[in-house]
C-alpha positions as a printed Julia matrix, in Angstrom:
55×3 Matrix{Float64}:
 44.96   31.54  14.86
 42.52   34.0   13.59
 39.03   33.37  13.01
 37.31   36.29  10.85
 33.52   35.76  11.08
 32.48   39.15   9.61
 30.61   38.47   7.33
 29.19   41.64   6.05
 25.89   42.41   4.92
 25.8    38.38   3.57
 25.76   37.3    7.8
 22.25   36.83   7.4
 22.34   34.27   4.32
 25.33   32.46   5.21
 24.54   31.96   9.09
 21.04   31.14   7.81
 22.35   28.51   4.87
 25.06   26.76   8.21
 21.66   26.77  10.24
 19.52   24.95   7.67
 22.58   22.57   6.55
 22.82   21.8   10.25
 19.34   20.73  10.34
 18.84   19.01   7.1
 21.65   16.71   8.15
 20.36   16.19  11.63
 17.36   15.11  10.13
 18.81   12.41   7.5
 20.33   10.95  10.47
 17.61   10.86  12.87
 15.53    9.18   9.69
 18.26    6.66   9.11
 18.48    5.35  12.74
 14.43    5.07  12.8
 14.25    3.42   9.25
 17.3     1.1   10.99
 15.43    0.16  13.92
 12.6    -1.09  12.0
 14.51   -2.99   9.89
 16.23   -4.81  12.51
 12.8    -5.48  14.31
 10.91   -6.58  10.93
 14.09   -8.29  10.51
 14.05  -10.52  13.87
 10.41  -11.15  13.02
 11.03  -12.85   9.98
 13.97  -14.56  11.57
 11.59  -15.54  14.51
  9.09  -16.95  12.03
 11.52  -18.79   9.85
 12.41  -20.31  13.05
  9.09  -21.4   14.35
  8.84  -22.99  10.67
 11.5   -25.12  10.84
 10.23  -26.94  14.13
């Protein structure tokens, strides 16, 4: 298997646009499993006070 990663005078750009892609996605997932853990914890508060209201 060959892998040709000469890129030419375009290295720069395309390196550059994997780098940024890299990040961008890193980032979306590093928000989602914040925004998830407060959701679950806002969510076991309402549980807990839907709980304490029924007693």
């Amino acid at each position: 298997m060959h892998l040709d990663l000469d890129m030419g005078k375009y290295a720069v750009f395309v390196w550059g646009a994997y780098g940024a892609s890299v990040i961008a996605i890193g980032a979306l997932i590093l928000m989602s499993l914040r925004a998830n853990a407060t959701r679950r914890k806002q969510l076991e508060g309402l549980q807990a006070a839907a709980e304490d209201k029924r007693r």
